[in-house]
C-alpha positions in Angstrom: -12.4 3.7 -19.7 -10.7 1.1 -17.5 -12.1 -2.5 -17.8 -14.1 -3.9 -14.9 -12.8 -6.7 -12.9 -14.3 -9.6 -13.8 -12.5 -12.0 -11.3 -9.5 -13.1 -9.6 -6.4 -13.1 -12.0 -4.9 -16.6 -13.2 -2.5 -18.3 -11.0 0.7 -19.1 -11.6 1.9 -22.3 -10.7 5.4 -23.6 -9.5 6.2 -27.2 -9.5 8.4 -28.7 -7.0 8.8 -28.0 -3.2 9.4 -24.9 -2.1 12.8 -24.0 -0.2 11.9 -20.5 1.6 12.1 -19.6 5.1 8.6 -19.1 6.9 7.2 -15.7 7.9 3.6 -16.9 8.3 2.3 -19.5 6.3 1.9 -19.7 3.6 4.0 -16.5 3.4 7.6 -16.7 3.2 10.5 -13.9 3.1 12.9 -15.0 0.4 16.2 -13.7 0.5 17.1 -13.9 -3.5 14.1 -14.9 -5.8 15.2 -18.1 -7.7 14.6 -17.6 -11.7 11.5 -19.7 -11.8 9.7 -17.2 -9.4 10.5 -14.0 -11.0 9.2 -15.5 -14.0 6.2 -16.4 -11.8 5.6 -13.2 -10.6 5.7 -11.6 -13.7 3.5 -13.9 -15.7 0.9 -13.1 -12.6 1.6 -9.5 -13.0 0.9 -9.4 -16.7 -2.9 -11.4 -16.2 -3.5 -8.8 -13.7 -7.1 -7.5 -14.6 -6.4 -3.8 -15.9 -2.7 -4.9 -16.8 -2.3 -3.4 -19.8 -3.6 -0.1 -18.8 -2.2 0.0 -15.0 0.1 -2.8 -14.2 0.5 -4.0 -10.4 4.0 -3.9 -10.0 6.1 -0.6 -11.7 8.9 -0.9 -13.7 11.5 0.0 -10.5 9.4 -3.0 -8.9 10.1 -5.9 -12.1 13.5 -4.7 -12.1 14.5 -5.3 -8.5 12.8 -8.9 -9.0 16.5 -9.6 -9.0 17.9 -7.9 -6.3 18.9 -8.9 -2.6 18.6 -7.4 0.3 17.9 -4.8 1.4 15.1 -5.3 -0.8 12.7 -7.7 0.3 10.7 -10.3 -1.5 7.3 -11.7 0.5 6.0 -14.8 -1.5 2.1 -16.3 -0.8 2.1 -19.3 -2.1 -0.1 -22.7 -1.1 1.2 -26.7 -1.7 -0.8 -29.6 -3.2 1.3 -32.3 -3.4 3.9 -31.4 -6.3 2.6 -28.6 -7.3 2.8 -24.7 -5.4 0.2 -22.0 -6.4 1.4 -18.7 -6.7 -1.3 -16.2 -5.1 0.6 -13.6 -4.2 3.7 -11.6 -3.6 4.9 -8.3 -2.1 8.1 -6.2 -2.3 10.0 -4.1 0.2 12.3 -1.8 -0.8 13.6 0.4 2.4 14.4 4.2 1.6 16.1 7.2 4.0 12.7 7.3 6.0 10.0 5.3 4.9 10.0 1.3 3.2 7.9 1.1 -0.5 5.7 -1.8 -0.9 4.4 -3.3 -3.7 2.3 -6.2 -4.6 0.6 -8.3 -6.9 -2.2 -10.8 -5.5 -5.5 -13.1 -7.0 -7.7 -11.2 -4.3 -7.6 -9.3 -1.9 -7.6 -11.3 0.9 -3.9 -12.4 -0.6 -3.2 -8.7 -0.5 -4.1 -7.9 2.7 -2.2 -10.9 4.1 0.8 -9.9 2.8 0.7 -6.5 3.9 0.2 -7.2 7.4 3.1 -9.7 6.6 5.0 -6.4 5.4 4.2 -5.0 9.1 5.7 -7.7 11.1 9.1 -7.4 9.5 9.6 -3.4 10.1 7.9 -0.7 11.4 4.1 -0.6 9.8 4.7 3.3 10.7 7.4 3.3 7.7 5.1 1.5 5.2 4.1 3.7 1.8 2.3 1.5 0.0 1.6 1.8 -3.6 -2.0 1.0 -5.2 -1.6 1.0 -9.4 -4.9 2.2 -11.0 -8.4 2.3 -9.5 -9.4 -1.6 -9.6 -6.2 -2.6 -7.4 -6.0 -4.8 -5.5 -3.2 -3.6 -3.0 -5.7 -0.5 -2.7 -8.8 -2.6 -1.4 -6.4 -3.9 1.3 -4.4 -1.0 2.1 -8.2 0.8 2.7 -9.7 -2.4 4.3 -6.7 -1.6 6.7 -7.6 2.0 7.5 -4.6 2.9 5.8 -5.2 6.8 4.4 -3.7 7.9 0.7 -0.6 10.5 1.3 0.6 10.8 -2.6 -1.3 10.5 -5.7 0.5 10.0 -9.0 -1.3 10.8 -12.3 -1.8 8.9 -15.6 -2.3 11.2 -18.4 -2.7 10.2 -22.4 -3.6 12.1 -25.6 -3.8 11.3 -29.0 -0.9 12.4 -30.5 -3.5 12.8 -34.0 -4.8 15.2 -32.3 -1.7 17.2 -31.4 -0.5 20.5 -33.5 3.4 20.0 -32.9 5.2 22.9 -34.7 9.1 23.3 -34.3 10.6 23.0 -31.0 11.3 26.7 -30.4 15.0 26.7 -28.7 17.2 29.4 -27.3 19.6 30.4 -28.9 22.9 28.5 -29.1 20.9 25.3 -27.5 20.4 22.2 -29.7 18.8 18.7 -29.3 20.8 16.0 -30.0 20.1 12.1 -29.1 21.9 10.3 -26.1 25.3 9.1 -26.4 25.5 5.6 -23.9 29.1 5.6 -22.8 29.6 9.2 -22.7 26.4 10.6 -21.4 25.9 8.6 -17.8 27.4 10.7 -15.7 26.0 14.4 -16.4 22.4 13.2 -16.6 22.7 11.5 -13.4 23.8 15.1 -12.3 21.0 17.3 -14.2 18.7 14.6 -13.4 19.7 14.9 -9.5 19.4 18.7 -9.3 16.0 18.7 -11.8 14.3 15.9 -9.3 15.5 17.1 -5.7 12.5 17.3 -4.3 11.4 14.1 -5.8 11.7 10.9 -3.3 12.6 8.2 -6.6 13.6 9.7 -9.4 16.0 12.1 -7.8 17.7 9.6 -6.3 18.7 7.5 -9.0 22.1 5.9 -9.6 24.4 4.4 -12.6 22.9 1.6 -12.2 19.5 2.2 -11.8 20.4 4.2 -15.5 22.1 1.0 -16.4 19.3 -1.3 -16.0 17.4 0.9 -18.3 19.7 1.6 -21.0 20.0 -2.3 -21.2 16.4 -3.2 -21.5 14.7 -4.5 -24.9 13.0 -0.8 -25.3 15.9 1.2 -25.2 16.6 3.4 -27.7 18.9 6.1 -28.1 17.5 8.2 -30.9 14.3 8.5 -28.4 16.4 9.8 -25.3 16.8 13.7 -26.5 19.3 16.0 -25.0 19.2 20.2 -24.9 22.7 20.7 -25.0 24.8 24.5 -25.0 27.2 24.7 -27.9 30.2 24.4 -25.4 28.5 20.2 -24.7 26.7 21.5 -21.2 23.5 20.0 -20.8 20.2 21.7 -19.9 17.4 19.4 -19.7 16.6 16.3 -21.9 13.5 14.4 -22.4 13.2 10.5 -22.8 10.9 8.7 -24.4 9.8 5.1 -24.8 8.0 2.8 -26.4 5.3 0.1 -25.1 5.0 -3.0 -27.2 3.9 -5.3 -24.8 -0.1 -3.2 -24.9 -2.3 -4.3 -27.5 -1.6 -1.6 -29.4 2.1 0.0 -29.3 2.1 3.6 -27.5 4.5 5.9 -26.7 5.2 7.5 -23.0 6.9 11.0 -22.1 9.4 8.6 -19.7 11.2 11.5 -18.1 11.3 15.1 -19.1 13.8 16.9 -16.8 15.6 20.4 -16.7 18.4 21.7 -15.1 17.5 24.4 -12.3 19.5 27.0 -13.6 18.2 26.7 -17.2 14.7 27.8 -16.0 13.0 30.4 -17.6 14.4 29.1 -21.1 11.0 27.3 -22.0 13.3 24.1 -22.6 10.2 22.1 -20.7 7.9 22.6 -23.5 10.5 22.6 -26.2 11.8 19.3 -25.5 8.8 17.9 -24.6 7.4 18.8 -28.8 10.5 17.6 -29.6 10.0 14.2 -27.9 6.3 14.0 -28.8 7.3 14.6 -32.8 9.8 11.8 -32.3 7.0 9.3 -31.2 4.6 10.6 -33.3 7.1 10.0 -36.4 7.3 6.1 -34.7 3.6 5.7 -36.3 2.1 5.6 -32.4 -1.1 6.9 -31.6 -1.5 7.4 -28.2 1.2 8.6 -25.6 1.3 8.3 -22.0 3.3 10.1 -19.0 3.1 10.4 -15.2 3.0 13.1 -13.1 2.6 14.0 -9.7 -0.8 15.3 -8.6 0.5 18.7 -6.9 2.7 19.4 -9.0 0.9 22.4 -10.9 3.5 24.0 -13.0 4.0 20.1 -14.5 0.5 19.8 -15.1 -0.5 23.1 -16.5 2.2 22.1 -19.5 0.9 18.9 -20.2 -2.6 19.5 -20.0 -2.2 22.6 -22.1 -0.7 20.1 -24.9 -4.0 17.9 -24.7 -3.0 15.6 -22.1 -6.2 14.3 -19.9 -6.5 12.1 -16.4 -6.4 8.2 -17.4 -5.5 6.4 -14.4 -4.2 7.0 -10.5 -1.8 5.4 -8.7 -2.5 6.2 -5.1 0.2 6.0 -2.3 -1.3 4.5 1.5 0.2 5.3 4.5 -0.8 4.0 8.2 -3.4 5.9 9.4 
């Protein structure tokens, strides 16, 4: 179960003036996020209520804390003397139709400020605004808006005591073998690509995006698996990753992709065993992944393992 709210998160506090350019005060639309900020923001995303469980901001969010434009970064912030508050902030990332938004706020007065904030920069028609588990803030104010979900995105966990995990069963003349960085990048960018089409994020990744993960603290090759052919051409492959930063360390399915035409192998479920053995030999005890809500074929593997409904993330759209 999800821990109540109990009351607006702590706020992070800034010292010194603030140099931004005005949107609305006490909003402003900063250009490049200044160090002291992003480690604002993400101190006031971590005290988020439900944090632990269902952060504010997603991982793709805290890592464009760095980026320029086009992203964009909407700060709420209020001045006593020498001293700014932190209350709130918001970030727009445009796409081929639509702009993401994300935010992290004390209330959600805050949240709803800054998304009508979000709507005088471009077209509210083009907002998709994500709301991270069921006590978020940025859903109170995309409903108190009248804004109407378009796209849910499932949290599922298990107890990986719980699961039987024979053998991967493989095809033959397939093996699993552990990502190699350096080598690797460019054929999962192109099986990832062609497995994620359909998908509006994860299909569209780039080397850097991959970059940015294979540099962060959590990375680790042994837990990025690969179904390869004996001739090196790669099938599908299955990355895992471990959380430390919960209160107690679990493991999460991070991506399990294959390669259109390897369907029909059963690689889906054997690299997904595979990956779950791996974090099960880690000494974790819970795993997590994510999954689309309509995607059945996706959800009729996991949930045939064990998995169970968590937490949703719900995407808004302009009604």
């Amino acid at each position: 179960m999800l821990p109540s709210r109990t009351g607006p998160a702590p706020r992070a506090r800034l010292s010194g003036p603030a140099n931004l350019a005005r949107v609305t005060a006490p909003i402003s639309d900063v250009a490049v996020l200044s160090p002291e900020l992003v480690a604002a923001i993400s101190t006031l995303a971590r005290q988020s209520p439900d944090a632990a469980d269902t952060p504010p901001l997603s991982e793709q969010a805290l890592l464009r804390l760095t980026a320029g434009p086009p992203v964009r970064h909407l700060v709420y912030q209020q001045a006593y003397q020498e001293e700014s508050t932190l209350l709130g902030y918001a970030q727009l990332e445009p796409g081929e139709h639509t702009c993401s938004v994300e935010l992290v706020a004390t209330d959600p007065l805050v949240a709803t400020e800054l998304l009508e904030a979000a709507g005088r920069l471009v077209d509210p028609a083009s907002l998709r605004l994500w709301a991270h588990g069921r006590n978020s803030v940025a859903a109170q104010a995309g409903m108190q808006a009248g804004w109407q979900p378009v796209r849910t995105l499932l949290q599922l966990r298990v107890s990986l005591d719980e699961l039987e995990l024979g053998e991967p069963r493989l095809p033959d003349g397939v093996s699993i073998r552990p990502f190699r960085p350096g080598f690797d990048e460019q054929a999962w960018l192109a099986v990832n690509a062609r497995a994620f089409a359909a998908h509006p994020e994860q299909g569209r990744w780039t080397l850097a995006d991959l970059e940015d993960r294979l540099a962060a603290p959590w990375f680790d090759s042994a837990g990025f698996l690969l179904a390869v052919r004996a001739d090196g051409q790669l099938l599908g492959y299955h990355w895992t990753k471990v959380h430390t930063e919960t209160p107690e360390p679990m493991g999460e399915v991070y991506v399990l992709g294959v390669d259109p035409d390897a369907q029909g192998l059963s690689l889906g479920r054997a690299l997904l065993v595979a990956g779950l053995r791996y974090l099960r030999e880690r000494d974790l005890g819970t795993v997590l992944l994510y999954v689309e809500a309509d995607n059945t074929p996706a959800r009729a593997l996991y949930e045939g393992l064990g998995f169970t409904v968590f937490a949703r993330d719900i995407q808004f759209a302009a009604g």
